[in-house]
DOKOLLUM-418932 format. One record per residue: x, y, z of N, C-alpha, C, O in turn; residue in one letter. Coordinates in steps of 0.05 Angstrom, whole numbers, plus 5000, padded with zeros to 4 digits. Layout:
<rs>
XYZXYZXYZXYZa ...
</rs>
This chain:
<rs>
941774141861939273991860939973701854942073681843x 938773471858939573251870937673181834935973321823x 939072921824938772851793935372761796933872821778x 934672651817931772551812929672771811927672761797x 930573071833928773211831928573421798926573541790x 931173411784932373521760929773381737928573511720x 929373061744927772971726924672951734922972861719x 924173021754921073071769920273281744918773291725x 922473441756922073791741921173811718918973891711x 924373681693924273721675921473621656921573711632x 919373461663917573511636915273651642913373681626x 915473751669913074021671914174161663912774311648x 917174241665918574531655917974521614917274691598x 918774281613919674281583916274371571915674541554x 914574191587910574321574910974591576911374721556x 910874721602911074951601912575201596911675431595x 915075101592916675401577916575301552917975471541x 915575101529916075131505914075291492914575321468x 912075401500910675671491911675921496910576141495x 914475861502915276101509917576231481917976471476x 918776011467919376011443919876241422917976251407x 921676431416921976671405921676621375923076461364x 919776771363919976781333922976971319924277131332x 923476911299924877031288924077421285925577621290x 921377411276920577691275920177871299919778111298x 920277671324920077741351922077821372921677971390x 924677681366926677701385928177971380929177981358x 928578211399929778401402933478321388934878421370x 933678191399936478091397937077951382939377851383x 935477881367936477621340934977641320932677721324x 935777591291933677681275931677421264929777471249x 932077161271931076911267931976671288933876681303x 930776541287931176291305933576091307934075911323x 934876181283937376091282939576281301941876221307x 938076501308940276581317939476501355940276641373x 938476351359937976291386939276011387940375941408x 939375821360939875661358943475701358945075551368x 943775821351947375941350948175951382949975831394x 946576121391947176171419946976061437947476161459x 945875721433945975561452947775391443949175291460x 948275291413949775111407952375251418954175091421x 952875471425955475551423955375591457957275721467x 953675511473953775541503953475901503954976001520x 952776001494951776291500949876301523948876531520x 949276241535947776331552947376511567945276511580x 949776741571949176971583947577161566945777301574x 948477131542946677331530943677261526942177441518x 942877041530940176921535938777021554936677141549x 939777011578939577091600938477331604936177391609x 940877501599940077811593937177861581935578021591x 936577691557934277681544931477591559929177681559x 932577401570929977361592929377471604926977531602x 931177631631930377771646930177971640929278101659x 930578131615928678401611926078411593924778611585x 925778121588922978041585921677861605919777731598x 922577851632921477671651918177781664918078031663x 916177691672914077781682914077541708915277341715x 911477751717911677661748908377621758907577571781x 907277661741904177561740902877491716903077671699x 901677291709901077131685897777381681896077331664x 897677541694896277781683896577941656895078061641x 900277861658901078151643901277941608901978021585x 900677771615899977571584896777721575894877691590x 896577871552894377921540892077671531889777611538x 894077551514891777281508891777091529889577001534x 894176981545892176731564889276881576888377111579x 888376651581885776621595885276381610885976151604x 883676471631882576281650883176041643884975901649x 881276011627880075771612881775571601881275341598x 884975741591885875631577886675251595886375201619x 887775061575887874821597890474861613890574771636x 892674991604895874971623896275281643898375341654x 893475461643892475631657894375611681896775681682x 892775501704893875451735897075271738897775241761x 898775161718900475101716902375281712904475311725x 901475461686903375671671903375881701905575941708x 901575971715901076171735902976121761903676321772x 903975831774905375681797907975651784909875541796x 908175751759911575671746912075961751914275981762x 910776271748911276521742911076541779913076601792x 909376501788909476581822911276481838912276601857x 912076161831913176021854916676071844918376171858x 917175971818919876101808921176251787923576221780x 919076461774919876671762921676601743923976681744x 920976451726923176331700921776361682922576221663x 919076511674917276481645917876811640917377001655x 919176801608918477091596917677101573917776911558x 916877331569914077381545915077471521916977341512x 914077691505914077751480913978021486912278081503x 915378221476915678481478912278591472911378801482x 910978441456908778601452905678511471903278551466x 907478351497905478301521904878061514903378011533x 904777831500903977641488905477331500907977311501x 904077151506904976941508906876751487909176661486x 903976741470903876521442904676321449906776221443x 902176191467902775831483902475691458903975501458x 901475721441901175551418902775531401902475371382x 905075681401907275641384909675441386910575441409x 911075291368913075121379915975251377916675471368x 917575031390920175181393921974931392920974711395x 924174971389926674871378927174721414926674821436x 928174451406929774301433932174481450932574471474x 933774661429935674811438934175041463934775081486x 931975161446930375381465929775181490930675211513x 927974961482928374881515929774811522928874671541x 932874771521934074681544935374941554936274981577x 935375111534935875431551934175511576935175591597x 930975471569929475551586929175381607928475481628x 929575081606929974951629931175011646930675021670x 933875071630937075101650935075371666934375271688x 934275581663933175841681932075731701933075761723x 929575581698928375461712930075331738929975401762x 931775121727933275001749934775241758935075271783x 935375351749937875651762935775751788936475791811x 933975781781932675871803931075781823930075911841x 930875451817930075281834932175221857931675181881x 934875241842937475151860937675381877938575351899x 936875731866937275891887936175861913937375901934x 933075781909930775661930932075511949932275571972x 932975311936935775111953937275181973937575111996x 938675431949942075641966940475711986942075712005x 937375801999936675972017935975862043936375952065x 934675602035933975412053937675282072938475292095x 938575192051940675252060942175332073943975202084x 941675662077942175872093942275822112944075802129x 938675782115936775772139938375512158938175502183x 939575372148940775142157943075182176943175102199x 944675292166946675432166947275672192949075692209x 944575842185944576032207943375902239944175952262x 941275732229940675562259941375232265939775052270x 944575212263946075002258946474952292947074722301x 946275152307946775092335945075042343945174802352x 942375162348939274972359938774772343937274642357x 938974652321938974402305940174182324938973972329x 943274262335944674142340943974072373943973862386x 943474292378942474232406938873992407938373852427x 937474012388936173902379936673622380936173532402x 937573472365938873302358939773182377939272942378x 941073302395942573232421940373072450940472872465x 938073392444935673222456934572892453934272692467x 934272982422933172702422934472432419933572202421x 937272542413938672272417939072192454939471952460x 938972352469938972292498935872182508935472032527x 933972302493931672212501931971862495931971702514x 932171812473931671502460933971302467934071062463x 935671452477937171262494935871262532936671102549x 934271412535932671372562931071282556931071072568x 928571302537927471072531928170772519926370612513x 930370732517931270492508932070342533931670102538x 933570552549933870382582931470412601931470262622x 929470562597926570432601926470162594927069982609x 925770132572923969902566926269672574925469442573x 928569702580929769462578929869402612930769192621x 929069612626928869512656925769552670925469532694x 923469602650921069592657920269282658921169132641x 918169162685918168982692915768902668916068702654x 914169012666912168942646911769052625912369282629x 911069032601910269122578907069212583906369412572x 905769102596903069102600901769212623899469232630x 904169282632902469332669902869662668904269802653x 901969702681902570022698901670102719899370092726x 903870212734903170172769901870532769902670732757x 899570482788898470702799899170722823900070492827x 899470882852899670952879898471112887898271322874x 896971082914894971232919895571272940895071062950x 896771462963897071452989894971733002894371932990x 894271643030892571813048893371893071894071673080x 893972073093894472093118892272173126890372283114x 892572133147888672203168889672393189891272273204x 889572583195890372603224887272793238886673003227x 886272723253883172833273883672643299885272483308x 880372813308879972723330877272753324875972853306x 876372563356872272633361871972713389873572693407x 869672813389869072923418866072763418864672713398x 865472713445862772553461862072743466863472943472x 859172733466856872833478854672683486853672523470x 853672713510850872613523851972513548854072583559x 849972303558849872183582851872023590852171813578x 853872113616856972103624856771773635859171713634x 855871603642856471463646853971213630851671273622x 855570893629854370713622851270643633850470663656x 849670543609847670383623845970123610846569993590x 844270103623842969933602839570103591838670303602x 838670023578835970083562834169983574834169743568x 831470073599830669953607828069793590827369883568x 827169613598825169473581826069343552824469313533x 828769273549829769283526831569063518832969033498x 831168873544832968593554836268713540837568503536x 837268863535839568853528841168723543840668733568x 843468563534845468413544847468573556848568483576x 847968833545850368953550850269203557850169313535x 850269453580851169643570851869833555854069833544x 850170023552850570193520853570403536853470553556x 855470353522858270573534856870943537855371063521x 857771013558856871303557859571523550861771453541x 858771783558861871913546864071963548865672073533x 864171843578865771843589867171683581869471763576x 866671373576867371153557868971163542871271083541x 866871343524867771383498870371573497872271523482x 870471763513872571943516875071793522877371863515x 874471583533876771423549877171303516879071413505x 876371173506877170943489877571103457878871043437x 875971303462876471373427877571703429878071783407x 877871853444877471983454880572243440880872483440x 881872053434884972173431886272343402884272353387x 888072453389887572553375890172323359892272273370x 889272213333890271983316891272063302890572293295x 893971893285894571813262894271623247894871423260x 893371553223892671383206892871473180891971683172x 894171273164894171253134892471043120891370843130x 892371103102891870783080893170893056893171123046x 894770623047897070563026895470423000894770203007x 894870462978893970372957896070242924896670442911x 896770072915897470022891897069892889896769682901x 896270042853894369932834895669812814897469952804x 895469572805897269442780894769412746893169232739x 895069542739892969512710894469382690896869442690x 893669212674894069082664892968972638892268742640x 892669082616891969002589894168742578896568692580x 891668602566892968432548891768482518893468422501x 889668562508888368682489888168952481887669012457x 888769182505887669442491885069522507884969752516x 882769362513880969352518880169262532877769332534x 881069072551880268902573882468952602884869022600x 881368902620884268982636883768752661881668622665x 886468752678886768522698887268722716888868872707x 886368782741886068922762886968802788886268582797x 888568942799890268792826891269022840892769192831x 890069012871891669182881891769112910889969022924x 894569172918895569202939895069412963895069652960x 894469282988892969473001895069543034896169353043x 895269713044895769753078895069963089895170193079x 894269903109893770133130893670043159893969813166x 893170263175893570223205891170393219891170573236x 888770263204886470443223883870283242881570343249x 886469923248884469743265884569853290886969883298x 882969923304882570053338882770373330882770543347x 882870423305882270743313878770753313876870593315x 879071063307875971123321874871263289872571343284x 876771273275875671363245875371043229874671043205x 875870753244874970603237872670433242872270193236x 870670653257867370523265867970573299866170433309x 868970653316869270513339869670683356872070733358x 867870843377864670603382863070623363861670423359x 862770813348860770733329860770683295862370803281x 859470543286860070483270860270753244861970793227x 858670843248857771173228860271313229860371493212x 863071273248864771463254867071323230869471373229x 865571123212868470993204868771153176866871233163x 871871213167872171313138871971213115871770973115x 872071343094871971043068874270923063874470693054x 876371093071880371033077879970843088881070643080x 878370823112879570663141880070363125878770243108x 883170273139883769973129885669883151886970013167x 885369573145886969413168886069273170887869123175x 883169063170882268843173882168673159882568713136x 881568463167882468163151881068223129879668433127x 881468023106881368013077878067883078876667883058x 877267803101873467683106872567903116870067873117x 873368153125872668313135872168263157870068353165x 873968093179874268053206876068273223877268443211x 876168273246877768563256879768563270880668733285x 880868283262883968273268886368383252886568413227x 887768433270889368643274891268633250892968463253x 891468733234893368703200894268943202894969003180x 894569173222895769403209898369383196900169203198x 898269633182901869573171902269313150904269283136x 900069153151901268823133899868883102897468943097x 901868833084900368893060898368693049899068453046x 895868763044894468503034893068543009892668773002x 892268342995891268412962887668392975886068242986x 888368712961885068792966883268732949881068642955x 884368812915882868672893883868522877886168592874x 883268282859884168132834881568092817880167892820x 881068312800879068132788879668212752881168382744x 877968022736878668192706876368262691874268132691x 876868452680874368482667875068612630876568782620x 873068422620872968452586871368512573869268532586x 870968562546869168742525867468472516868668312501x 865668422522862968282505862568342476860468452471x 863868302457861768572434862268742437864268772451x 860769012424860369322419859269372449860169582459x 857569242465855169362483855469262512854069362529x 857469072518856568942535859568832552861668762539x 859368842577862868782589862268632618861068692638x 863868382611864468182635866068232658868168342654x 865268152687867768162700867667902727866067842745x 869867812721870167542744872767532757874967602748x 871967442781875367502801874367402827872067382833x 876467342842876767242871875667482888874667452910x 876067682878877167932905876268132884877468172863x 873068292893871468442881870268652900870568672924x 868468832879867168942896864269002889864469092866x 862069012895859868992877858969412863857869482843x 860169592888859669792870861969972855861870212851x 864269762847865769812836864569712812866269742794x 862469622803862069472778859069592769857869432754x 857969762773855969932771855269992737856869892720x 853370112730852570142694852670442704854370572693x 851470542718850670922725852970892753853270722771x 854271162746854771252782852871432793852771672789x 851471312806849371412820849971772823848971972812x 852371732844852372072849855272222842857572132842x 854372492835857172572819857772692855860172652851x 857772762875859472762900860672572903859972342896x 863972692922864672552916867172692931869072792921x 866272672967867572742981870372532997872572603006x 869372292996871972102998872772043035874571903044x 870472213052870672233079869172073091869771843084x 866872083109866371893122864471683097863271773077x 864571433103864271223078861071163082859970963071x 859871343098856171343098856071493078854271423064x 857271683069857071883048857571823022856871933001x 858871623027860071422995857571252978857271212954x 855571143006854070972993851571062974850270862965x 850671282966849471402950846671522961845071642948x 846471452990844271463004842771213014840671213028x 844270973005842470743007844870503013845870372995x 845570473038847770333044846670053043848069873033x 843669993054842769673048843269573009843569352998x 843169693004844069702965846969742956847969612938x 847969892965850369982957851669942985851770123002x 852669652987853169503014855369523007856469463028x 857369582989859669462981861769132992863769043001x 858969082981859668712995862468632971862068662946x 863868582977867568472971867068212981865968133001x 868368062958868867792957869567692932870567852916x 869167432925869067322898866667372878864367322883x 867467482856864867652841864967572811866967532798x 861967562801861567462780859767722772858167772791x 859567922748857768082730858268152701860368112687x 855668282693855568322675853768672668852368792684x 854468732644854069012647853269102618854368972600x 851469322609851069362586850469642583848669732598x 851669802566851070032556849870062535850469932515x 847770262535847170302499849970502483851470682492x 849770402466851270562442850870812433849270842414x 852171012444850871362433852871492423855171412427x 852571662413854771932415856072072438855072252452x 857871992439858872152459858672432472860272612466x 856772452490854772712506852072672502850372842508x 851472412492848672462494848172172510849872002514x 844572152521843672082546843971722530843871642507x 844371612557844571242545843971172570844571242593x 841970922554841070772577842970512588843970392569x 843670412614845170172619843369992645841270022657x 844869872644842869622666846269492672847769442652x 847069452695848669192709847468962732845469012745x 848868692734848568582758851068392757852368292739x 850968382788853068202799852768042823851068072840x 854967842824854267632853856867732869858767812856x 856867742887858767712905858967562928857567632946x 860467362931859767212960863567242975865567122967x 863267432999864867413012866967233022869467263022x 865266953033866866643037866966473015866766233015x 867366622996867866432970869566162971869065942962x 871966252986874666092992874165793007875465573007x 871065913026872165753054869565483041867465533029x 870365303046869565033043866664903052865264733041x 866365053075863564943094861165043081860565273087x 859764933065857365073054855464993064853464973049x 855164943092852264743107850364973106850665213107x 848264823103844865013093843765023127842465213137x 844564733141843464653163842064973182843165193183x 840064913192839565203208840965163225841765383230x 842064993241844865003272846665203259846965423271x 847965143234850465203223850665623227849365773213x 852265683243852665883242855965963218857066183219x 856365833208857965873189857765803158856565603149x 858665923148857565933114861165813106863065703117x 860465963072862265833056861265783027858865753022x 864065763003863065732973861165982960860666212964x 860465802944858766052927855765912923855365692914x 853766082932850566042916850365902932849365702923x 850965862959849665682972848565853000849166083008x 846765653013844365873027846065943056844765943077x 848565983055849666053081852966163067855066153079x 852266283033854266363030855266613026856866683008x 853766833054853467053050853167283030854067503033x 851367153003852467232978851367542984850567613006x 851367702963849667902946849067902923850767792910x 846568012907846168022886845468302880843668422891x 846568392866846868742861846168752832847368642813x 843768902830842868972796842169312798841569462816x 842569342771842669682771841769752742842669662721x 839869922744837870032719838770312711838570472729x 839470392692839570712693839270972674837870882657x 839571172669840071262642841771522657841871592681x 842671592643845671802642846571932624846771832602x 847372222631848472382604850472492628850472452652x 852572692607855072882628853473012653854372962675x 851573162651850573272676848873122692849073172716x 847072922684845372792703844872562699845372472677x 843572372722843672152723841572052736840472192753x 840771862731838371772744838771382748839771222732x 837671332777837871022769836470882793835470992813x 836470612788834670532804836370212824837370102805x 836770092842838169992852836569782868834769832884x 837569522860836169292873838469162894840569282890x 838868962913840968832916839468632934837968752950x 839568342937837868172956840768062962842667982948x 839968073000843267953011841967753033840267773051x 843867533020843567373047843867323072844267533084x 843767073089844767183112847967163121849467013109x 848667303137851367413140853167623130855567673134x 850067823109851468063095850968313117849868273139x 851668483111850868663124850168973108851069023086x 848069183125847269353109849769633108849269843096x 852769593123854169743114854969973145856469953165x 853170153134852870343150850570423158848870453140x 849970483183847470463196847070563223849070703225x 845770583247845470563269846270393277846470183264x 847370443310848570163318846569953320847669733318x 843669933323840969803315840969773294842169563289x 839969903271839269793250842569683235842369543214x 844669723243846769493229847669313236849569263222x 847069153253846668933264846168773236844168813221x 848568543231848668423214845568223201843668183216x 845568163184844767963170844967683192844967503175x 845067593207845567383219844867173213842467153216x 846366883200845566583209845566513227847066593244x 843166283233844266153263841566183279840966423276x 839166043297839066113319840366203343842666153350x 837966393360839766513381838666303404836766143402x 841066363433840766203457837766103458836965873457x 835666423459833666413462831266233448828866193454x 832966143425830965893410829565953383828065803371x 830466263376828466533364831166513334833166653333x 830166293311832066473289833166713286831366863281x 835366823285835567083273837067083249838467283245x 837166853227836966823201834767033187832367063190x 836967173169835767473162836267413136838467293133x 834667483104835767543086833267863075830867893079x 834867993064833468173057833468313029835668323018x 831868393020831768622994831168932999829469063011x 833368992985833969272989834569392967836269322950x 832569642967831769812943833570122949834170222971x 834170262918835370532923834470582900834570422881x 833270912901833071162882834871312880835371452899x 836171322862837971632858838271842844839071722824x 838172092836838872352828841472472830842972502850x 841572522809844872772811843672872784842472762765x 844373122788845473332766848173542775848673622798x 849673602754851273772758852774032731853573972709x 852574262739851974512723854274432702856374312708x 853574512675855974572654858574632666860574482670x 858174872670860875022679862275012713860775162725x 863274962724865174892745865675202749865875362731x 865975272781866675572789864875702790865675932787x 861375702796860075762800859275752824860675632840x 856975852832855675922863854475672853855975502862x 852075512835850275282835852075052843853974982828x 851674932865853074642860852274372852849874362848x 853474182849851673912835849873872859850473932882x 847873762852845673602871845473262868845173132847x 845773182894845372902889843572882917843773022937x 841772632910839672652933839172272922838372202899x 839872072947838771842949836671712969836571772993x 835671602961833671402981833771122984833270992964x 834470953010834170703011832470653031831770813048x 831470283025829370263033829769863035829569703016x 830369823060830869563065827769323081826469363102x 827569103064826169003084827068673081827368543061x 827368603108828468343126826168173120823768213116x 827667963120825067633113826767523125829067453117x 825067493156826567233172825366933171822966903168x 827266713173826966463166826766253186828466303204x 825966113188826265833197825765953233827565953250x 823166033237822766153272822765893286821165723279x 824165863301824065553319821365523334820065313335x 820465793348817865803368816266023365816566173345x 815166063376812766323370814566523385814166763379x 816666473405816666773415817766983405819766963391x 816467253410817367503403820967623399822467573417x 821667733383824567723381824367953409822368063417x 826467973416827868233436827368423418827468373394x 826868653426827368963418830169023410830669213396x 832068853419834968943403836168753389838568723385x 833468563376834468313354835168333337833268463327x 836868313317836768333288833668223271832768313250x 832668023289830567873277828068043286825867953279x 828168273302826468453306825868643286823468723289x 826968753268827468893248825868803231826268563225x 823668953217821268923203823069013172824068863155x 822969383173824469513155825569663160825269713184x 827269833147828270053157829470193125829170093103x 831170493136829570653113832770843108834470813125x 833271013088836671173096835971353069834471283051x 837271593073837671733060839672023066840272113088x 840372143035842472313038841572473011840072432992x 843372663019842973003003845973093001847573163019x 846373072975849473252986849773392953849173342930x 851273582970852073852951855173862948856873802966x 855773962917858773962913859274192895857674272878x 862074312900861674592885864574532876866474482891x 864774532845867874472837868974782832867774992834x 871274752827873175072825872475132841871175322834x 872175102874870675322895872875482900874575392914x 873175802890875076002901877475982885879076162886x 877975762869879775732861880075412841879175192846x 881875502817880575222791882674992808884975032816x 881074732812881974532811880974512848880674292858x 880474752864879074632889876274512890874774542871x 875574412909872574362908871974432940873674482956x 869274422943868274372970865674252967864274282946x 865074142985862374122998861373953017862973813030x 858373913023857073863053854473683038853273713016x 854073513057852373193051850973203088852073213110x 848773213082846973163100844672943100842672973085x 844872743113841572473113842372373131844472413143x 840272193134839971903164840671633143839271523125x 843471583155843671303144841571143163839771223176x 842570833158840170593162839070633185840370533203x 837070743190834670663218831770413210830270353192x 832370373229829570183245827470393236827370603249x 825270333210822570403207819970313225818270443237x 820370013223818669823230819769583250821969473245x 817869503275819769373290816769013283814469063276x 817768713286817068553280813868533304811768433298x 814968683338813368613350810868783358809068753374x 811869023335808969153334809369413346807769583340x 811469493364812569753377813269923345813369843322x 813570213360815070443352817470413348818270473370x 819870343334822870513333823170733344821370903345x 824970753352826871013365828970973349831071003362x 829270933330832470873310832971203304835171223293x 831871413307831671703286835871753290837071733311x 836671813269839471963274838772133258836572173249x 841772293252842272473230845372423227846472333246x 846872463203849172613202849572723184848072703165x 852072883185853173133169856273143166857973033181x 856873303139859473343138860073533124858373603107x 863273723128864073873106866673903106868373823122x 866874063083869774013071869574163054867574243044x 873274253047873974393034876874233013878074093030x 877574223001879574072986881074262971879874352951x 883874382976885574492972887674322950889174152959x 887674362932889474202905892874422909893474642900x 894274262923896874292919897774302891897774512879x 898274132884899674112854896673852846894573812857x 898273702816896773522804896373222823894673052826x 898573272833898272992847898572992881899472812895x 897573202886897773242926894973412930894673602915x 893773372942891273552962891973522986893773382995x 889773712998889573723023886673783029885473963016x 885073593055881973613055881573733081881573543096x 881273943095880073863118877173893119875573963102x 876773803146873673733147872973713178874673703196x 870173713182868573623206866073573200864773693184x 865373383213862973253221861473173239862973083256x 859073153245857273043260855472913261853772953243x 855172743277853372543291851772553304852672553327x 848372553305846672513317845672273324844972113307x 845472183358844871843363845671613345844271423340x 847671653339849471443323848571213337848671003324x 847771183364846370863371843870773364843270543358x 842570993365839571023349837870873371837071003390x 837170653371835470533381836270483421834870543440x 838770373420840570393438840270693454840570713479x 839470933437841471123463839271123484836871053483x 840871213503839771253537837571363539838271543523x 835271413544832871493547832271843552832171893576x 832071983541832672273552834672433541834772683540x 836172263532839372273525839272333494837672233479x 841072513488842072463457844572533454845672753453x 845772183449848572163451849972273422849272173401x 851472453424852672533397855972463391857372363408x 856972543362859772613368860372753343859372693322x 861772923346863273143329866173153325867673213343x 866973093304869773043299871073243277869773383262x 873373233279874973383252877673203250878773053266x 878173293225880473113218881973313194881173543189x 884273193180886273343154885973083143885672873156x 886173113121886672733106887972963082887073173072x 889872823078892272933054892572673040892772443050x 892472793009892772462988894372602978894572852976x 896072372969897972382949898072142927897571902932x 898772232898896972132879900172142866901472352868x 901571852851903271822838903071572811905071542796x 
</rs>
């Protein structure tokens, strides 16, 4: 036993074994206290010994007079249980109250330590007998902390950590309706609506496409983070990237310019986001950056689906609102303060103006080009969001007023017809800015692996305020500036653990953006539908596999052929891989 724990010991031992103290009229083996006193001055201690242990006890029961109550009670009881060094009086008796000679305690100490050091010898043992998994032990972790030591000394950041997100696409679509081109009669159209034959020709084939994602996160506090990520893909001219119609595009699909122009970048890596965002206080969190997105910055997520396939299905039901207008972005965001699982109210809003970069900010009505920020041709958005939320449901309410040059996303090939600045040839503004409203619902069950699946059900509801009319005449039936309101919605169902823990499935049915109301007093014909489903197969933690199909009803909406209802039905595999 090591000298410091010797003196820990020794003055609880010395309180407690000096009631242990032999009277002269008491000791079997001695006829007075001198004779104990003999037997230590003279190093006797075996015959001590002997004496103890055939008066040793082994429960502070077998003491007649202690009691409970007494004060060195629970002390005297952890010296007899834990190391068996206290013995009594032949006639069952303690006699804590009696004193004893320095010689008696250092006898009864020495026992004490004798059997503290055996405690020792055993542990010891134990040492001894598993000296080879110790060793192998040991071995571990000295190889570990030399790999973490050549970590950190060739990690590029202290602060960063790279995420990767990769997708493969591989489908096709099939046409339906009326086989060849035409025009819309009564409908001044400029162009030919493509028929299926067209379409068969141009989109018609069965594709490959990826999109490449890394993510760089970045703390400098703990609490705030710098967001950057690197983007590629190769889905400009496919047909899962809008084309011919726009409803056919995925939420993957990537390749176009950084303005969202549709030149050709496949394969080129480009920075999709930079923005940062920080803690206000307890309640409240900032975010500002070049390269944003407005429903990446949300207070409620509208819907717990959350199929990742065609990107009408992404928008919550209300694509004029949940436009995902990208650009340079300024918000702000506030949660209430709860317990974690119970319901809190939040509110967000944000700006986003796409041409942030570009210089020309002319208001002029000629000016068909924008530019900067907050200015009336700088395609902004303003996105605010009301809500309350707990783990299973959500509720919220969605504003967003966009100017001109935004667009409502996803839609009919009629009702998505951009936001336009600019008069047309015809003399007829089609300077558009609009406000656009969304309702949303989701709930989803406790338990995962059930037949109930989550429900999410949205509504949007867009209306156009056109500006600056040069003349009285009536817009065209296929104006942007014809467009009074128009209206979208979606339903979709999701079943987690389906068949198996960690798969999911499910199917989303609504009419994204149609033409409600037309400016010159006619009916719309905008009506679509579409649909989708899927099944998601979880390989391991970091690989799936989705397949799926979908359909399209009059994806031209206003456009299709008279008689006609042009459709298309597609399937595809999209495999992610998650590192």
């Amino acid at each position: 036993m090591k000298l410091f724990q010797q003196l820990l010991l020794a003055p609880a031992a010395l309180g407690l074994a000096a009631p242990l103290a032999a009277t002269a009229a008491d000791l079997p083996m001695a006829s007075s206290t001198a004779s104990i006193n003999s037997y230590t001055q003279q190093h006797d201690l075996d015959r001590f010994r002997a004496w103890e242990s055939q008066n040793q006890v082994t429960s502070i029961n077998q003491f007649s007079e202690v009691k409970p109550t007494d004060w060195a009670y629970q002390a005297l009881s952890n010296l007899i249980e834990r190391y068996g060094c206290v013995a009594g009086y032949p006639n069952g008796t303690f006699k804590g109250g009696q004193a004893m000679t320095r010689f008696e305690a250092a006898a009864l100490l020495n026992a004490c330590l004798d059997r503290v050091t055996e405690v020792t010898d055993e542990l010891q043992r134990l040492i001894n007998d598993f000296q080879k998994e110790l060793s192998v032990l040991k071995g571990r972790v000295d190889g570990l902390d030399k790999r973490v030591g050549k970590l950190e000394s060739t990690q590029f950041s202290t602060t960063t950590k790279l995420q990767g997100d990769t997708v493969f696409v591989i489908g096709a679509n099939a046409f339906g309706g009326s086989q060849a081109n035409s025009f819309i009669p009564g409908q001044g159209q400029a162009t030919a609506q493509p028929g299926t034959n067209a379409n068969r020709a141009a989109a018609g084939a069965t594709v490959f496409n990826y999109d490449l994602r890394l993510n760089l996160l970045t703390s400098f506090t703990g609490k705030d983070q710098l967001y950057t990520r690197l983007r590629s893909g190769n889905f400009v001219g496919s047909p899962f990237n809008g084309s011919p119609y726009s409803l056919m595009a995925l939420d993957r699909a990537f390749g176009g310019g950084n303005s969202g122009a549709a030149s050709n970048l496949n394969n080129v890596v480009q920075l999709d986001r930079l923005y940062y965002r920080f803690p206000i206080g307890t309640s409240f969190t900032g975010l500002v950056g070049p390269r944003g997105r407005n429903t990446e910055f949300l207070a409620i997520t509208p819907f717990f689906y959350k199929s990742d396939l065609l990107d009408f299905f992404t928008l919550n039901g209300a694509p004029g609102t949940y436009n995902k207008a990208t650009g340079a972005i300024a918000g702000l965001m506030w949660k209430q303060n709860v317990k974690k699982g119970k319901p809190y109210f939040a509110a967000s809003t944000s700006y986003v103006a796409p041409d942030a970069y570009n210089g020309d900010a002319s208001t002029q009505a000629s000016s068909t080009t924008g530019g900067g920020i907050l200015g009336d041709n700088s395609k902004g958005s303003f996105t605010t969001q009301l809500g309350v939320a707990a783990p299973q449901w959500a509720l919220a309410f969605g504003w967003r007023y966009g100017q001109c040059g935004q667009n409502f996303r996803r839609g009919t090939q009629f009702a998505n017809q951009v936001e336009s600045c600019g008069p047309t040839n015809a003399g007829v503004s089609t300077a558009a800015y609009s406000n656009n409203f969304a309702l949303t619902g989701a709930w989803q069950p406790k338990k995962a692996g059930g037949i109930v699946p989550s429900l999410n059900l949205g509504w949007g509801y867009t209306a156009l305020a056109q500006s600056n009319l040069v003349n009285s005449a009536v817009p065209a039936v296929n104006s942007a500036a014809n467009i009074g309101a128009a209206q979208s919605w979606t339903l979709g169902l999701q079943w987690a653990d389906a068949f198996a823990k960690g798969n999911s499935a499910g199917m989303a049915v609504g009419q994204p953006q149609f033409a409600t109301s037309l400016r010159n007093g006619r009916t719309p014909q905008d009506g679509n539908f579409a649909w989708e489903w899927w099944y998601k197969f979880k390989v391991s933690d970091n690989i799936s596999i989705t397949p799926a199909i979908f359909y399209l009803s009059r994806p031209a909406g206003q456009f299709t052929q008279p008689n006609q209802s042009n459709n298309v039905f597609g399937g595809l595999i999209q495999t992610q891989f998650r590192f």
